[in-house]
MIROTI-116734 format. One record per residue: z, y, x of N, C-alpha, C in turn; residue in one letter. Coordinates in steps of 0.05 Angstrom, whole numbers, plus 5000, padded with zeros to 4 digits. Each point is the difference from the previous one (the first is absolute). Layout:
N
  n.Z  n.Y  n.X ca.Z ca.Y ca.X  c.Z  c.Y  c.X type
    Z    Y    X    Z    Y    X    Z    Y    X    A
...
***
This chain:
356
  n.Z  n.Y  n.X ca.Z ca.Y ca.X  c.Z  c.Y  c.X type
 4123 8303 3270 4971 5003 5000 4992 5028 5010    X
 5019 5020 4987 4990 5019 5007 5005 5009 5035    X
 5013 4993 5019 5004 4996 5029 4971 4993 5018    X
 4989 4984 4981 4980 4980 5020 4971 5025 4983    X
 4997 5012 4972 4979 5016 4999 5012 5022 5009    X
 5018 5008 5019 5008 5023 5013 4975 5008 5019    X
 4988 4966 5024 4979 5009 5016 4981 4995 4987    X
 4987 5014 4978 4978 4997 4995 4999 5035 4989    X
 4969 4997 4992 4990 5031 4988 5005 4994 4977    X
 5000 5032 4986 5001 4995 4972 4978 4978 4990    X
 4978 5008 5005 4977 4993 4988 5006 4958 5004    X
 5001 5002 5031 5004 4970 5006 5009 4984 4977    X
 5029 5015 5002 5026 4992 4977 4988 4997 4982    X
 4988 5013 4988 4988 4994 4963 4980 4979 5004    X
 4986 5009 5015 4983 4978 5007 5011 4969 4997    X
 5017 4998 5015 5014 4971 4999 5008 4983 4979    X
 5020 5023 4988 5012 5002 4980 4988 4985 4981    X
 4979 5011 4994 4975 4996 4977 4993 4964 5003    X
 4998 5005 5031 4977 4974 5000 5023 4980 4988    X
 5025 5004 5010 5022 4987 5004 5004 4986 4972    X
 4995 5017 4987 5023 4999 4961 4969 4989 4991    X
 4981 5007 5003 4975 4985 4985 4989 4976 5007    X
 5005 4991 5024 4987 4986 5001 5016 4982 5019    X
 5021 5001 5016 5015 4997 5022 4994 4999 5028    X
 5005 4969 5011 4999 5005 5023 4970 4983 5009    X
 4982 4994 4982 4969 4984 5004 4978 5020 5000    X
 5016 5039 4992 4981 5017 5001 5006 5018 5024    X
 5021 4990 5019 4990 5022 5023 4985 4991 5017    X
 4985 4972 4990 4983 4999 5010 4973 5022 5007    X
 4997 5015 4977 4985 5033 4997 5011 5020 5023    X
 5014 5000 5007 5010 5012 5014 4978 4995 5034    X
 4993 4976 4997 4969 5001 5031 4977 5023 4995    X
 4999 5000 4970 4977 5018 5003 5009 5039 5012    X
 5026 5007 5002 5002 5017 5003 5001 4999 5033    X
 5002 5030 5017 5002 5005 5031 5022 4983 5004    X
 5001 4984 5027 5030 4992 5014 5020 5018 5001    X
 4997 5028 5011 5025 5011 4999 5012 5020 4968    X
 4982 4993 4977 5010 4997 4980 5010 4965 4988    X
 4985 4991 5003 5011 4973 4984 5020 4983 5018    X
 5009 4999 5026 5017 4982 5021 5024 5003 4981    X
 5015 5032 5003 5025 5016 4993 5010 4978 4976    X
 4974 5010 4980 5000 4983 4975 5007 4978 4999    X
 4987 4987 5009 5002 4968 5003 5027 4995 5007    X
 5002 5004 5023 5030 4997 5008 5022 5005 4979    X
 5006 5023 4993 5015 4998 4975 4997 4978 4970    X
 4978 4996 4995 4992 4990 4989 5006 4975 4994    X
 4993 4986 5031 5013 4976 4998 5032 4992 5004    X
 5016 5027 5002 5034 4990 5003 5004 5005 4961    X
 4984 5021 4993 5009 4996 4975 5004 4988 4981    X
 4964 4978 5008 4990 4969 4976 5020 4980 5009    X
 5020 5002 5024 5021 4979 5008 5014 5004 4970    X
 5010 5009 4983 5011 5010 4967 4974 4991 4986    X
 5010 4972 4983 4978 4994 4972 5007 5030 4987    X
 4967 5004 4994 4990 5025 4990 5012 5004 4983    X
 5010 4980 4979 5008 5008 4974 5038 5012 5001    X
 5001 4984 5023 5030 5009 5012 5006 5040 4997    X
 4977 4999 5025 4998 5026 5008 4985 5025 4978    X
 4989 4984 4983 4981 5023 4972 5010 5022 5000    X
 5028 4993 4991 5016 5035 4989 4994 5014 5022    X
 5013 4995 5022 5008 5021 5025 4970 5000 5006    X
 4973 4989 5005 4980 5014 4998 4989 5022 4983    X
 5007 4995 4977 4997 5028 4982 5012 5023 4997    X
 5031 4995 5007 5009 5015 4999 4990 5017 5028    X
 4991 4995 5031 4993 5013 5019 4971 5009 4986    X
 4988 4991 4993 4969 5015 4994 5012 5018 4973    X
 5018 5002 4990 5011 5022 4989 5006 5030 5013    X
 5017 4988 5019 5017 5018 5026 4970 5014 5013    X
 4983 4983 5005 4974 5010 5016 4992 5026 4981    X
 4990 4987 4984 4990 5017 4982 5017 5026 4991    X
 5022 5004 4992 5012 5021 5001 5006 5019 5027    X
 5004 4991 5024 5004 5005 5022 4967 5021 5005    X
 4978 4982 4989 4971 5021 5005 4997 5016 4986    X
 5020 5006 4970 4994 5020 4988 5020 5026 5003    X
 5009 5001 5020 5031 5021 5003 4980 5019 5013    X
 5012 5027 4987 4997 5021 5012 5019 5009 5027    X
 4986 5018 5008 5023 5022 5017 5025 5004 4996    X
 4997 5011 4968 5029 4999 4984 5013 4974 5006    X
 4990 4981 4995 5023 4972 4997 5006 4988 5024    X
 4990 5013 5027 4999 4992 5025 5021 5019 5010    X
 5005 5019 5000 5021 5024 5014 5019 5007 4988    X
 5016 5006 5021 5032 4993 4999 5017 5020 4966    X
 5001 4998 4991 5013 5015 4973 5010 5021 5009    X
 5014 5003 5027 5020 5026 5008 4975 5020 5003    X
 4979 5001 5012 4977 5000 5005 4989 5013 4967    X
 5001 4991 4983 4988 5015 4975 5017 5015 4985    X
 5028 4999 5003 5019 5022 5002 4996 5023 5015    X
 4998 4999 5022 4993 5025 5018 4969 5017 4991    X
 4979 4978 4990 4979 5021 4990 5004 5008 4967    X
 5022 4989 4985 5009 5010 4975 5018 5032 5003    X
 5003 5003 5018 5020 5019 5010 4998 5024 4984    X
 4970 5018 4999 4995 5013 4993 4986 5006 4971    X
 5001 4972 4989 4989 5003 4968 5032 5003 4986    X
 4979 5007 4972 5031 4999 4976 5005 4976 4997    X
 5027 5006 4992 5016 4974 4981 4984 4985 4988    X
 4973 5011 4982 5000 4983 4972 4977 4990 5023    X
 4984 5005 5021 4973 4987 5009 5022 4975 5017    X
 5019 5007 5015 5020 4979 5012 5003 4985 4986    X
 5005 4997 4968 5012 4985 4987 4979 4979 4989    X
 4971 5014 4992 4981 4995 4995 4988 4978 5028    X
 5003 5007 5026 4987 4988 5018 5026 4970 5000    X
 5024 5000 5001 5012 4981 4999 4997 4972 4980    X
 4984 5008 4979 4992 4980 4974 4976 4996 5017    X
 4990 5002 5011 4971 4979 5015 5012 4981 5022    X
 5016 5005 5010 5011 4971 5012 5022 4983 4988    X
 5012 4980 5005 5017 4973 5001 5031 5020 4996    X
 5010 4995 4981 5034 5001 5004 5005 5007 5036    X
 4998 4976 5008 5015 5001 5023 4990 5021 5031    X
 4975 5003 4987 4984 5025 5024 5011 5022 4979    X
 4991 5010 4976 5007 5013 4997 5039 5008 4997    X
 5018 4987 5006 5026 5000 5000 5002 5015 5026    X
 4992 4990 5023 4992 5009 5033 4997 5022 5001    X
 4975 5009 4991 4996 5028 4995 5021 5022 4990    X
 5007 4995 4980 5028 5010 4978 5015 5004 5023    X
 5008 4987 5019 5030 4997 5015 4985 5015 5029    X
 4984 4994 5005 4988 5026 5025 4997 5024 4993    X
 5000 5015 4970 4996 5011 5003 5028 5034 4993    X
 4995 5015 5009 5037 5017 5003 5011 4999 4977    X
 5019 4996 5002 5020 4996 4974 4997 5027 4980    X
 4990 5021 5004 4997 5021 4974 4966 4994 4989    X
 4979 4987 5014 4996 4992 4983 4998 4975 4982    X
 5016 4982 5013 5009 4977 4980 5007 5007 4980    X
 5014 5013 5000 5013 5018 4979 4986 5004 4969    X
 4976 5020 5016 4987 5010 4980 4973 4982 4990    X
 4989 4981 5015 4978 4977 4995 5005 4990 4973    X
 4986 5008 4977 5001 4989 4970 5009 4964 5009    X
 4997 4990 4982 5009 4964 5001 4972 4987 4991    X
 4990 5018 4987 4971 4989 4989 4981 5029 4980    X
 4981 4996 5018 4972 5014 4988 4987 4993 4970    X
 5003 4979 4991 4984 4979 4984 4980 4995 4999    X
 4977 5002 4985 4977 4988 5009 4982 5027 5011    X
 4985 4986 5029 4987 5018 5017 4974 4992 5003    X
 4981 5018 4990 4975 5009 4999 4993 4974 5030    X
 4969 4991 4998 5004 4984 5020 4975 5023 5016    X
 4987 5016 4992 4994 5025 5016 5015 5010 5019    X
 5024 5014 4988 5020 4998 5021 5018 4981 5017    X
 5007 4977 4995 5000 4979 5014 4983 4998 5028    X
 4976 5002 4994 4976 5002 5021 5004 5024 5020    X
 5012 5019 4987 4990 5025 5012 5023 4995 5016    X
 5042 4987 5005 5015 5006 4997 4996 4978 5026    X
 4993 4977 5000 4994 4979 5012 4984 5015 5031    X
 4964 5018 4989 4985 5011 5025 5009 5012 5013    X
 5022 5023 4984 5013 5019 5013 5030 4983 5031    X
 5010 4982 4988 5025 4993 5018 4981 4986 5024    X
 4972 4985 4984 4979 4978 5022 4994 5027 5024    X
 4993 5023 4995 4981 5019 5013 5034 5009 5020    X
 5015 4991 5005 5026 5014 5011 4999 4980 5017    X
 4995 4980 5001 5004 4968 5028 4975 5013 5015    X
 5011 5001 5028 4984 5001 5026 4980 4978 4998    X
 4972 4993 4999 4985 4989 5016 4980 5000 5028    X
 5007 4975 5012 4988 5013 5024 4974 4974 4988    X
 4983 5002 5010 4977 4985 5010 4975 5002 5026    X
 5009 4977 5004 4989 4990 5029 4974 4985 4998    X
 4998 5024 5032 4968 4992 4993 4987 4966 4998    X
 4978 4987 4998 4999 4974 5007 5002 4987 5031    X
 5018 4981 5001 5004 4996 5027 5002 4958 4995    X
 4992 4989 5021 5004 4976 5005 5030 4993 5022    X
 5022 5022 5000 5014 4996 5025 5025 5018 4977    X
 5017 4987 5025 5032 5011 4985 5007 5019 5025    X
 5002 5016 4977 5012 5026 5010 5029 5013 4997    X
 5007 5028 5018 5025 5007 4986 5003 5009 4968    X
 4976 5006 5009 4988 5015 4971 5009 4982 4969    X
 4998 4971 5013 4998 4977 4976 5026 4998 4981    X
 5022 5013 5019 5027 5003 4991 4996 5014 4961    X
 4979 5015 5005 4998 5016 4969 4995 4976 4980    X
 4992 4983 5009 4989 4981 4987 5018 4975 4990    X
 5014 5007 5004 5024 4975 4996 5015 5012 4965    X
 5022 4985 4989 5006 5009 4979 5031 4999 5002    X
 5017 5012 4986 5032 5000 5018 5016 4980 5006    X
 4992 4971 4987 5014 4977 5013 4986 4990 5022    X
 4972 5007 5012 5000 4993 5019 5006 5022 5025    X
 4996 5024 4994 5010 5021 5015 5044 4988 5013    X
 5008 4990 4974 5019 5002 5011 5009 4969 5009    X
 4982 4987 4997 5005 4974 5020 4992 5010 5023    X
 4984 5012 5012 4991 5020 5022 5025 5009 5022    X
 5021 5009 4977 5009 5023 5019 5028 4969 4998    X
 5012 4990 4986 5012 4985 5000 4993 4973 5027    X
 4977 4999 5004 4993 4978 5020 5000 5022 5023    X
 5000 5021 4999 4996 5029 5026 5025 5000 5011    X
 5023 5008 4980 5022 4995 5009 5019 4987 5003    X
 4989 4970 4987 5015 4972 5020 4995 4997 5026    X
 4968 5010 5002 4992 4999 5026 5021 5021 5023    X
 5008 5020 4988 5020 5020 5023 5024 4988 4997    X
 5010 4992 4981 5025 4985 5015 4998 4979 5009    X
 4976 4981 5002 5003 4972 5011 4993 5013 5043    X
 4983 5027 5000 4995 5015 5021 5024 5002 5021    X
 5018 5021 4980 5031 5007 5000 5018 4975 5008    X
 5008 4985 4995 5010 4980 4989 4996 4974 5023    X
 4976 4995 5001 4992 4976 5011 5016 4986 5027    X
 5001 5034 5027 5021 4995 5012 5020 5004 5007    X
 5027 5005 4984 5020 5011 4989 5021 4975 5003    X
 4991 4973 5004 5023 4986 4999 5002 4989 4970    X
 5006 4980 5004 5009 4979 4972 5016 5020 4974    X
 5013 5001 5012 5032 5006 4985 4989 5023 4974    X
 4984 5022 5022 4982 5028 4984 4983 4988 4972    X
 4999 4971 5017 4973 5005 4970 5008 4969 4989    X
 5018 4993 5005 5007 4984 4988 5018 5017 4971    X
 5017 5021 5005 5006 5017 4978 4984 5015 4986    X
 4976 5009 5012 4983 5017 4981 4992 4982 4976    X
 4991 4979 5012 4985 4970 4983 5026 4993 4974    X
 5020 5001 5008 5016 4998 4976 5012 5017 4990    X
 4981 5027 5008 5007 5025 4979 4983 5002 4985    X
 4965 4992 5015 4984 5000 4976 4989 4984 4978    X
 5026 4981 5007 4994 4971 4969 4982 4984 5019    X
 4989 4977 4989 4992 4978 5000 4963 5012 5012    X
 4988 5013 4967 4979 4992 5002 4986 5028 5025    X
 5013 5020 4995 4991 5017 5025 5002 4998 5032    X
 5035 4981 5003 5002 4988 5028 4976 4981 5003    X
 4993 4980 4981 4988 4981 5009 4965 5014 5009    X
 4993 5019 4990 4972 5012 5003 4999 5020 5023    X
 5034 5012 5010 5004 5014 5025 4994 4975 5029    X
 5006 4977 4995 5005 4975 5031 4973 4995 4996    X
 4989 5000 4965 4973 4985 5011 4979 5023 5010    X
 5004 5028 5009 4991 5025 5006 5000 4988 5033    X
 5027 4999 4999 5011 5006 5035 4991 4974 5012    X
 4996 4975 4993 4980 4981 5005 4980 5006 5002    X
 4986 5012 4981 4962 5007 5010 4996 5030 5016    X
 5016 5014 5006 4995 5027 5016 4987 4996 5022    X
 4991 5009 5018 4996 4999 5020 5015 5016 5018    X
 4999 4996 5028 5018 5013 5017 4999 5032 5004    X
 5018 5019 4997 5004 5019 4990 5005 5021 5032    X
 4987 5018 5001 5006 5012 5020 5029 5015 4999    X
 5017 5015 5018 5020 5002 5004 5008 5028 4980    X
 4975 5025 5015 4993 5017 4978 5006 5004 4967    X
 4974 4975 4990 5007 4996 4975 5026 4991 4993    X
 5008 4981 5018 5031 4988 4988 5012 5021 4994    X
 5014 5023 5025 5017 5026 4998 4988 5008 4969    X
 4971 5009 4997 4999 5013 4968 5001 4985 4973    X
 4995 4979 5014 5010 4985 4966 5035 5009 4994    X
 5014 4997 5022 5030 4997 4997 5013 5029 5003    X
 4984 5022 5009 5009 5021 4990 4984 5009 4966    X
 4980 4985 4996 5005 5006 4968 5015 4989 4982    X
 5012 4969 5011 5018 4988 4977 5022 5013 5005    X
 5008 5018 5022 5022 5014 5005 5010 5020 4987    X
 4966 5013 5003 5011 5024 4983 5004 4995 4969    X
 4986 4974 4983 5003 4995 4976 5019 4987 4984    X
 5017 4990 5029 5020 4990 4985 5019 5012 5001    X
 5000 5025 5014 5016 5014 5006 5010 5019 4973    X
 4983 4999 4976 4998 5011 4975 5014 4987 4985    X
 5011 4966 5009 5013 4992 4981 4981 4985 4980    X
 4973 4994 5007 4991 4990 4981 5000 4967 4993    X
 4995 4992 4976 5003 4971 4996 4980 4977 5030    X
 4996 4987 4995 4991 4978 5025 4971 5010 4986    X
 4984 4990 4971 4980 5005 4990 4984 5028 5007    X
 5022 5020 4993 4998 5028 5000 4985 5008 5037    X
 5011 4982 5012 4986 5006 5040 4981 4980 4999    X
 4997 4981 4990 4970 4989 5000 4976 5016 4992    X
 5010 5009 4975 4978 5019 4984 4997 5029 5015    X
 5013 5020 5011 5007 5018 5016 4987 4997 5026    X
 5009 4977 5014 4979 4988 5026 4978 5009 4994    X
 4986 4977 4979 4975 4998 5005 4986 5023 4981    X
 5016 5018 4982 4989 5025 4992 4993 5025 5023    X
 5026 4985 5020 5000 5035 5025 4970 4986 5016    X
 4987 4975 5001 4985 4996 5015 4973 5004 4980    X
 4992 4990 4987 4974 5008 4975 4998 5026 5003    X
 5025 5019 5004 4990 5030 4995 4985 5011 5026    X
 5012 4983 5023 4992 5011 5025 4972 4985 5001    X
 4989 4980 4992 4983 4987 5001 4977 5019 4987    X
 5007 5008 4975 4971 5007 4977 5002 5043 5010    X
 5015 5005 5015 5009 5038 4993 4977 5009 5019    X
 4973 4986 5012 4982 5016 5006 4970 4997 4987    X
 5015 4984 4972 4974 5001 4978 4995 5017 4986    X
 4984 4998 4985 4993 5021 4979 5016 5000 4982    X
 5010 5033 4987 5024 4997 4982 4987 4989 4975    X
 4989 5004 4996 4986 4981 4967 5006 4971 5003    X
 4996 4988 5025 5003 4964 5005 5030 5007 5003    X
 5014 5008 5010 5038 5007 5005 5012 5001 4970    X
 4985 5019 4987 5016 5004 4967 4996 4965 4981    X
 4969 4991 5010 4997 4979 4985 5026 4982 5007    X
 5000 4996 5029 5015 4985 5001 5026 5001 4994    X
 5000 5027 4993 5031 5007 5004 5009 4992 4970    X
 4984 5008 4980 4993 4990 4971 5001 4976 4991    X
 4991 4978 5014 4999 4972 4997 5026 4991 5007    X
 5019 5015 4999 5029 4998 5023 5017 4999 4970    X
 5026 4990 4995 5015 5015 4986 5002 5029 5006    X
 5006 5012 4978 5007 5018 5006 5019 5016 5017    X
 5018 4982 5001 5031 5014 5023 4993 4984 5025    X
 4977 4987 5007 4991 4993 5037 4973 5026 4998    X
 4992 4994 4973 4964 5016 5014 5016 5035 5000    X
 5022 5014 4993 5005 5020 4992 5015 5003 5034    X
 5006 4985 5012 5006 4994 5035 4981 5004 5009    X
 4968 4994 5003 4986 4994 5017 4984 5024 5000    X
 5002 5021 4968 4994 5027 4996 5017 5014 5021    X
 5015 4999 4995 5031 5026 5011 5003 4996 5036    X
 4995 4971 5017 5011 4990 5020 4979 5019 5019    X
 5013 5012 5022 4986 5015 5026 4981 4985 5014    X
 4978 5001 5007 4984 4992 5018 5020 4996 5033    X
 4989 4969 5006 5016 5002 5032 4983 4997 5021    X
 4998 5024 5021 4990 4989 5016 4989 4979 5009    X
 4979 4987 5016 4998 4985 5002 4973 5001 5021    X
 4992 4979 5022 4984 4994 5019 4969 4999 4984    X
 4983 5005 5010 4976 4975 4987 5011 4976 5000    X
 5006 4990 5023 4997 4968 4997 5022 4990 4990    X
 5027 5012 4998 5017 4996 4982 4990 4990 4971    X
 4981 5032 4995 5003 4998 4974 4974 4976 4996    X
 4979 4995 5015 4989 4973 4995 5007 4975 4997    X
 5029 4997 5016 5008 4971 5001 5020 4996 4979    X
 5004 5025 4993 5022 4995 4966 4975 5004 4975    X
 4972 5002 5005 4988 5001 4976 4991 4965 5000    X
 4982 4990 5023 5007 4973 5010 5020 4989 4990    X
 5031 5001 5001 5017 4980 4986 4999 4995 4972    X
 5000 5031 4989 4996 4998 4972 4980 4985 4989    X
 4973 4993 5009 4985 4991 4996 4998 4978 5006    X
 5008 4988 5018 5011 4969 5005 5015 4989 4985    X
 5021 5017 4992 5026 4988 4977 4980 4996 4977    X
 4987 5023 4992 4985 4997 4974 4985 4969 4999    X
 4984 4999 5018 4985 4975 5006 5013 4972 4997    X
 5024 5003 5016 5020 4970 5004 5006 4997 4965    X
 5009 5031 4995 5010 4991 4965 4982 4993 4988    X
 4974 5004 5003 4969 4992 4985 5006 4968 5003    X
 4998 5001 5025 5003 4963 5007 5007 4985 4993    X
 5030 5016 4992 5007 4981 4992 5008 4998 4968    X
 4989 5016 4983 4986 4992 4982 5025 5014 4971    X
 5017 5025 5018 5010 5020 4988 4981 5025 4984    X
 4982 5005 5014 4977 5015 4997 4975 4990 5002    X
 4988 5017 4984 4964 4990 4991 4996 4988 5036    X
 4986 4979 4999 4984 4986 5014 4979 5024 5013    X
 4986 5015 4984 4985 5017 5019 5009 5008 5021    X
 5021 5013 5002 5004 5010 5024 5011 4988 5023    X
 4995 4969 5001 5001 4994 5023 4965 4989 5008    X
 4987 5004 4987 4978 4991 5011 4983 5023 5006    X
 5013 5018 5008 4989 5026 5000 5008 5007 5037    X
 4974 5010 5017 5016 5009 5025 5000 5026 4994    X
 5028 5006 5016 5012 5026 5005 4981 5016 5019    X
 4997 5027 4986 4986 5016 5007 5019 5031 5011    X
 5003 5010 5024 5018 5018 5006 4981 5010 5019    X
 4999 5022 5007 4989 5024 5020 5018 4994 5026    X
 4994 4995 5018 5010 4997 5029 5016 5032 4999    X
 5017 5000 5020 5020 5021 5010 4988 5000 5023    X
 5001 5037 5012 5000 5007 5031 5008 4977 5013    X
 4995 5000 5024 5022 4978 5030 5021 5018 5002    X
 5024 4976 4999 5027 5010 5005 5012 5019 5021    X
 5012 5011 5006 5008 5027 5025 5006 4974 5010    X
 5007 5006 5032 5009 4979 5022 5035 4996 4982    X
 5001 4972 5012 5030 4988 4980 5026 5018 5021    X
 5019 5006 4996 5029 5011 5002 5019 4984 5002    X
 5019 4998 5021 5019 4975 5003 5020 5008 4971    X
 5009 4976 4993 5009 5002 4974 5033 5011 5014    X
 5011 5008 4977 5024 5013 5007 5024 4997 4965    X
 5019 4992 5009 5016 4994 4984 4999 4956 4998    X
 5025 4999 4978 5000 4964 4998 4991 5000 4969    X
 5003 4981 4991 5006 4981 4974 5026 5009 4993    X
 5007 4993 4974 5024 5004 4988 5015 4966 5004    X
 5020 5011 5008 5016 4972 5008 5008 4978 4972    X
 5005 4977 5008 5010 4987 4971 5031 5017 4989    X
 5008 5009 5020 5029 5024 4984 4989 5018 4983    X
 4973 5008 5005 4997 5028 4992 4990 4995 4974    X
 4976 4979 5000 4996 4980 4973 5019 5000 4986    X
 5024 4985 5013 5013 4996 4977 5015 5021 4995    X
 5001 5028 5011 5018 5023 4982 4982 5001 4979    X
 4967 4997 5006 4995 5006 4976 5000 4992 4967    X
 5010 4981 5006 5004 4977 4969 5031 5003 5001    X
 5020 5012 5016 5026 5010 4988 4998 5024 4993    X
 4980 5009 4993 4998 5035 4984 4992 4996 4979    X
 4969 4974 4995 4996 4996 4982 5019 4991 4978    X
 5021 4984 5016 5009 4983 4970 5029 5022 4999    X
 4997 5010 5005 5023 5034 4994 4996 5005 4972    X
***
């Protein structure tokens, strides 16, 4: 259930929800009085759900208008990465560390405990006992007032800018669909054999979302090919897992994409990140780059975002949103290209280093 209220809004979702468990499937009929491009989404869901006698489905309806409901009451705190509130504990005492760890869950607070340096694990009491809920408040504004916010102005259009706006599982479906996209780039003409091994290095369910990449790509200039395949080059050249160069890909490309924004939208995003990718996208060098380079990699990003909207990974808004980007200068006159592609040999040295 929860897959199919994936494409809907929050609000939709509850919306449904509601009509769903009270009254079933003879009240979305209510659903005409609202706008078409609020009530269609609805409906549609709506009716794969009432395919389940209501009374079938009761629990798992409540239990999601549960999930909803808690999901709208999370703070900042309950949204960002734990390593992340370790690093702004850094500088208080023991007993306020120890004190801030009794406001979250065992298991966030356990996170925290283990990010943070082993002398002061050490010294972190095991328990405060009962804490003033004055201070609570104060202990809570103080870690809230440490998260970057950016906010954007009102806009009807998706921007680079929108990237701030995302929350870290969709940020990192982002960079995860970014850098399937460079090795399906890499990859595509390389010969069978190349990617017939990568695919059964990266398991089942990541090969199967790399072919269905290199099926929808479009045709790839020669250019781009060379730089997709000198970045899986240089990343696998580190020895990293198959996962580890997906995530790496599409992190070396997001950074080049967002590094001529405003640093306040860069930290947000970098914030919404776990901590050990967003603590990369802080530290990583600015790269050169064309105008129109760097337009047609802010363009992709924004198309990926959109396709993932579509298809119903991410909020629905943002595919019904047009992309809004500032035109680039006209290109210098073009340059005969110089150098090849990496051969299917060369491909494949690179997956005999990896599995070293």
């Amino acid at each position: 259930m929860r897959q199919q209220l994936q494409s809907l809004s929050h609000q939709q979702a509850m919306l449904l929800l509601t009509l769903i468990t009270l009254g079933g499937e003879d009240d979305l009929s209510l659903l005409a009085h609202l706008p078409p491009e609020m009530s269609q989404p609805v409906d549609a869901v709506g009716r794969v759900l009432c395919q389940t006698p209501r009374k079938q489905i009761l629990p798992q309806l409540v239990k999601e208008i549960k999930h909803l409901i808690t999901e709208s009451q999370r703070s900042p705190l309950d949204q960002i990465d734990p390593e992340w509130l370790a690093e702004f504990l850094l500088s208080e005492s023991p007993r306020v560390i120890s004190a801030t760890l009794q406001q979250f869950p065992r298991s966030i607070a356990e996170r925290i405990i283990t990010a943070l340096p082993i002398h002061l694990q050490r010294v972190v009491p095991a328990t405060e006992g009962t804490i003033h809920p004055d201070l609570i408040k104060r202990i809570r504004l103080n870690l809230s007032e440490k998260i970057p916010v950016y906010t954007q102005a009102p806009t009807h259009a998706l921007t680079i800018e929108s990237l701030a706006l995302l929350n870290s599982q969709e940020i990192m479906l982002l960079l995860r669909e970014f850098g399937l996209r460079e090795l399906a780039i890499a990859f595509r003409g390389v010969g069978r054999g190349p990617l017939t091994e990568l695919c059964r290095r990266l398991g089942a369910e990541e090969a199967e979302r790399l072919l269905a990449v290199i099926r929808n790509l479009p045709p790839s200039e020669p250019e781009e090919t060379k730089a997709a395949q000198r970045t899986i080059r240089a990343i696998s050249l580190e020895h990293r897992s198959k996962s580890e160069i997906i995530e790496e890909a599409g992190l070396s490309k997001l950074h080049q994409a967002i590094q001529d924004l405003d640093k306040d939208c860069q930290h947000v995003i970098a914030f919404n990140l776990p901590r050990r990718i967003g603590k990369r996208i802080q530290g990583q060098q600015n790269i050169q780059m064309s105008p129109q380079d760097l337009y047609q990699l802010k363009l992709q990003v924004l198309h990926i975002l959109q396709h993932l909207s579509a298809e119903g990974q991410l909020s629905p808004h943002w595919a019904e949103l047009p992309i809004e980007l500032a035109e680039p200068p006209p290109p210098p006159e073009p340059e005969a290209m110089i150098g090849e592609s990496m051969s299917a040999s060369e491909m494949a040295e690179i997956h005999a280093d990896t599995s070293n």
